[in-house]
PAVEX-48260 format. One record per residue (C-alpha): residue number from 1; x, y, z. Coordinates in Angstrom, 1 decimal. Each point is the difference from the previous one (the first is absolute). Layout:
<atoms>
+-----+--------+--------+--------+
! num !      x !      y !      z !
+-----+--------+--------+--------+
! NUM !      X !      Y !      Z !
...
+-----+--------+--------+--------+
</atoms>
This chain:
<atoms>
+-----+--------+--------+--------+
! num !      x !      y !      z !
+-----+--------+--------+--------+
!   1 !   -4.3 !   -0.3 !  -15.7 !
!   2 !    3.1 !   -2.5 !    0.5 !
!   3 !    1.8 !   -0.3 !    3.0 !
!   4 !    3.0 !    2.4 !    0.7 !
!   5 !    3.2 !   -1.9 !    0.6 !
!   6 !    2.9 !    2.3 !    1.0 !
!   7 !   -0.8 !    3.1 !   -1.9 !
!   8 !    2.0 !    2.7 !    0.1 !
!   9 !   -1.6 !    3.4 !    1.7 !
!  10 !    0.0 !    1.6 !   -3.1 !
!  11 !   -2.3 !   -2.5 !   -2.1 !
!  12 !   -2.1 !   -0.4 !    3.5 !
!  13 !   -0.9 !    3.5 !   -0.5 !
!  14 !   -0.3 !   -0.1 !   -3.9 !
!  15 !   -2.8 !   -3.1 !    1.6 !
!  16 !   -1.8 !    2.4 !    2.5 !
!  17 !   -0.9 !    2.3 !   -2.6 !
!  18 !   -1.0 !   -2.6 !   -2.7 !
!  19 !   -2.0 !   -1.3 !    2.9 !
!  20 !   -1.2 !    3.7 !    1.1 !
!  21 !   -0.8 !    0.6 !   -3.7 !
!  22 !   -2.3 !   -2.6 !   -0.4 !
!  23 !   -1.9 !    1.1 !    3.1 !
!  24 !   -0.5 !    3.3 !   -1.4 !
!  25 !    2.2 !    1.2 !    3.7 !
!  26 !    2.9 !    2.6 !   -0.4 !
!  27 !    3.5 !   -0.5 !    1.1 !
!  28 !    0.9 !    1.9 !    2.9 !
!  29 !    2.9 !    0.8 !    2.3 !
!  30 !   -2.3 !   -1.7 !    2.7 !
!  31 !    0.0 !   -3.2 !   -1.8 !
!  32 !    3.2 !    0.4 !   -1.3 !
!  33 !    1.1 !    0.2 !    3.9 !
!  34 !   -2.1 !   -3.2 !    1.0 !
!  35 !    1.7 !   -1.4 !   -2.9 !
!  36 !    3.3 !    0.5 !    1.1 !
!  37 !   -0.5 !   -0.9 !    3.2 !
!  38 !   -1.3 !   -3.2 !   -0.8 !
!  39 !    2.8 !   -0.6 !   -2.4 !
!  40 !    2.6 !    1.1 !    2.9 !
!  41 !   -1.8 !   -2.0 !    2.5 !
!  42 !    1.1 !   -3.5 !    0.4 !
!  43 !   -2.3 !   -1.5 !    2.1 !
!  44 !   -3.8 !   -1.1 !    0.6 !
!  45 !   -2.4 !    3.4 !    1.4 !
!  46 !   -3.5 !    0.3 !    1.7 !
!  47 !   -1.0 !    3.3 !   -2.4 !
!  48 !    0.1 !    2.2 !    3.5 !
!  49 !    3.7 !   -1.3 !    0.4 !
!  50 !    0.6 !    1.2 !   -3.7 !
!  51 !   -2.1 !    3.2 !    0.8 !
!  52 !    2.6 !    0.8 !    2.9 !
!  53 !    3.0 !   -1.1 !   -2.2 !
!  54 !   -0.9 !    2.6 !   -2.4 !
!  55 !   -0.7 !    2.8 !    2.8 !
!  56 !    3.1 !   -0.8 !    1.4 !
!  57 !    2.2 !    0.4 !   -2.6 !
!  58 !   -2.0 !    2.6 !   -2.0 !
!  59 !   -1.2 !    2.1 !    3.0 !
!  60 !   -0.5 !    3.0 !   -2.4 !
!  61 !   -2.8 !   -2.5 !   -2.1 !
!  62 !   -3.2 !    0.5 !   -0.3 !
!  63 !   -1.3 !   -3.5 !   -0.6 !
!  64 !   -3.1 !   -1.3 !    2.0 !
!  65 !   -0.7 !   -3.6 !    1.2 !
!  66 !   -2.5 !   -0.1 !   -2.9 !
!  67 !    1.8 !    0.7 !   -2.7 !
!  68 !    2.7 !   -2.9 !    1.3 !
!  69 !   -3.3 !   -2.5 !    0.0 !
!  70 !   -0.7 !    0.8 !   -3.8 !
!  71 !    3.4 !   -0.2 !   -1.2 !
!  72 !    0.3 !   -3.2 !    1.7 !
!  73 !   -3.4 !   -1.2 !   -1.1 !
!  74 !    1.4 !    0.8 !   -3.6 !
!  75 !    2.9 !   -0.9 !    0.1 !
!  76 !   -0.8 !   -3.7 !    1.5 !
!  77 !   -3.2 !   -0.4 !   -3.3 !
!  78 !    3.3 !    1.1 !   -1.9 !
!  79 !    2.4 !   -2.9 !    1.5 !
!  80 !    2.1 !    2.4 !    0.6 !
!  81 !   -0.1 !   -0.5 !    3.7 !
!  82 !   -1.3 !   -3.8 !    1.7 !
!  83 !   -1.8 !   -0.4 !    3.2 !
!  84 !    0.0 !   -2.3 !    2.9 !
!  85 !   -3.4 !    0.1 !    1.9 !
!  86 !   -0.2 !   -0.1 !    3.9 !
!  87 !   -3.6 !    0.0 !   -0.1 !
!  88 !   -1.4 !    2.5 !    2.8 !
!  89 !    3.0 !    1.5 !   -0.4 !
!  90 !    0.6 !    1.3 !   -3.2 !
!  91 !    2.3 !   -0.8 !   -2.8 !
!  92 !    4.0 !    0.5 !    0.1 !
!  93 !    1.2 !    1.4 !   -3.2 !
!  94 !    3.3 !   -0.7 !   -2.1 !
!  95 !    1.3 !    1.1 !   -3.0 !
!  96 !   -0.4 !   -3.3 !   -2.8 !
!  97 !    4.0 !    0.8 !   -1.5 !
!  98 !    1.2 !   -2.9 !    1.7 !
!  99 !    0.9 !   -3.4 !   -1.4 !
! 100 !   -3.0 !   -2.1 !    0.7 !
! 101 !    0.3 !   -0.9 !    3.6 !
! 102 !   -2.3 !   -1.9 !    2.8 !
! 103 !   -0.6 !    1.7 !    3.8 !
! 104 !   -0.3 !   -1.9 !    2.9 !
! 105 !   -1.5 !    2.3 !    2.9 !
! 106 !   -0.4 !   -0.3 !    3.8 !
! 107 !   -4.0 !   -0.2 !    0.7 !
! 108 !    1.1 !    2.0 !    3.6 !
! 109 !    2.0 !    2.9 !   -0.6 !
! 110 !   -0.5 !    0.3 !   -4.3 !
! 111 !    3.9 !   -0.6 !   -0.8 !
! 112 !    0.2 !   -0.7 !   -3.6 !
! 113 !    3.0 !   -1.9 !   -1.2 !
! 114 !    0.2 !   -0.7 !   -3.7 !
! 115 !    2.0 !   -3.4 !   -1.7 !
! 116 !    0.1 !   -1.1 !   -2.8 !
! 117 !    0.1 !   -3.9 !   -0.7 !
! 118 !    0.4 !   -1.6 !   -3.7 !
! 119 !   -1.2 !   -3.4 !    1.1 !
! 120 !   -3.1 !    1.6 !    1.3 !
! 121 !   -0.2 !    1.7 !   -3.4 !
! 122 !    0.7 !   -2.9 !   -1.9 !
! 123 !   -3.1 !   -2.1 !    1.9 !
! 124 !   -2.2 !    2.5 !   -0.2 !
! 125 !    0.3 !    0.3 !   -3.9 !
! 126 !   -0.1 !   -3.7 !   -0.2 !
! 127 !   -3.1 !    0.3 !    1.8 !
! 128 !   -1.3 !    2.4 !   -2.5 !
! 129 !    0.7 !   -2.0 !   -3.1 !
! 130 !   -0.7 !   -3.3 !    1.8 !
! 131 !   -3.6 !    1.7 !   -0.3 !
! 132 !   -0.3 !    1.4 !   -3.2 !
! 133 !    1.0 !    3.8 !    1.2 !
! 134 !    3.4 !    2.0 !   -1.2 !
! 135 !    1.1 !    2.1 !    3.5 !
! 136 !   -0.1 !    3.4 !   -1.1 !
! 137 !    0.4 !    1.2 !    3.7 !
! 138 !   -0.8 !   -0.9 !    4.0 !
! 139 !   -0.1 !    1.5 !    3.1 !
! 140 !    1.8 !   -2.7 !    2.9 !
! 141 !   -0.3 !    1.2 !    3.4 !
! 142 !    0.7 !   -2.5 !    3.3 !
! 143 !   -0.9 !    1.3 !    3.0 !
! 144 !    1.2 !   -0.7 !    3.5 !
! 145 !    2.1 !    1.8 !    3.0 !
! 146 !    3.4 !    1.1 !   -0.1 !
! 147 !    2.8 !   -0.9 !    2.3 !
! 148 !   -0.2 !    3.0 !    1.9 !
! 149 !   -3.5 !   -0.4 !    0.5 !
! 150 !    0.5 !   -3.4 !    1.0 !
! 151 !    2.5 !    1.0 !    2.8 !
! 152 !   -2.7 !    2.3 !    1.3 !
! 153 !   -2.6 !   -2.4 !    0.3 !
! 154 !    2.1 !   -2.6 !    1.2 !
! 155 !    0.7 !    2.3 !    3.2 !
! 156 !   -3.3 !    1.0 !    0.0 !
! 157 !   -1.2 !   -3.8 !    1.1 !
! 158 !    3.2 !   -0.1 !    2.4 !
+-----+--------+--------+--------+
</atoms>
């Protein structure tokens, strides 16, 4: 399944139920709401902060925590969603409509920025060909702490 580059809501669902189809699952308004909340959502989410996103604004919804897991789990085989991993702690979630992009995220508190940098994309595909491969896709993610974090540990060791 190719990567979804800023697709429209309309053929993202027209994708879900392709998707659905082929995995003999029906479409329903609970995955029609995790859908839409993941398309209305523009950030990266633990799968209990999306959980309590969609309890919040959809008090009256009967979706459980497990239903939110498969979708997720389908929708990521899918590419429909990508995944960052923090290990031990789980896997943050975001929808994969966006222009290819790169996150750089603070190993203390989990802040995720995302940048995008063409003459990091232009030495990585040299890199590929340099070694016989054509880039069809990567996953860049630098990890460090953020300046706020930084200010807290620095008057932590004052």
């Amino acid at each position: 399944m190719p990567f979804l580059e800023n697709i429209e809501y309309d053929n993202l669902i027209d994708e879900f139920k392709t998707v659905l189809k082929k995995n003999s699952l029906k479409f329903t308004k609970q995955r029609e709401t995790i859908l839409q909340t993941l398309y209305n959502f523009p950030g990266h989410f633990l799968p209990e902060e999306f959980y309590l996103l969609i309890k919040e604004n959809n008090p009256k919804s009967n979706i459980g925590i497990a239903t939110i897991y498969r979708t997720l789990n389908l929708l990521e085989d899918s590419d429909i969603v990508t995944t960052i991993s923090f290990g031990k702690n789980g896997k943050k979630y975001e929808l994969a409509n966006k222009p290819h992009h790169d996150h750089i995220i603070c190993k203390n508190c989990g802040l995720i920025l995302e940048f995008e940098d063409k003459n990091i994309e232009k030495r990585q595909n040299d890199i590929a060909l340099k070694n016989g491969f054509i880039l069809t896709n990567h996953i860049m993610q630098l990890y460090g702490i953020c300046p706020q974090c930084q200010k807290k540990l620095n008057k932590k060791e004052i």
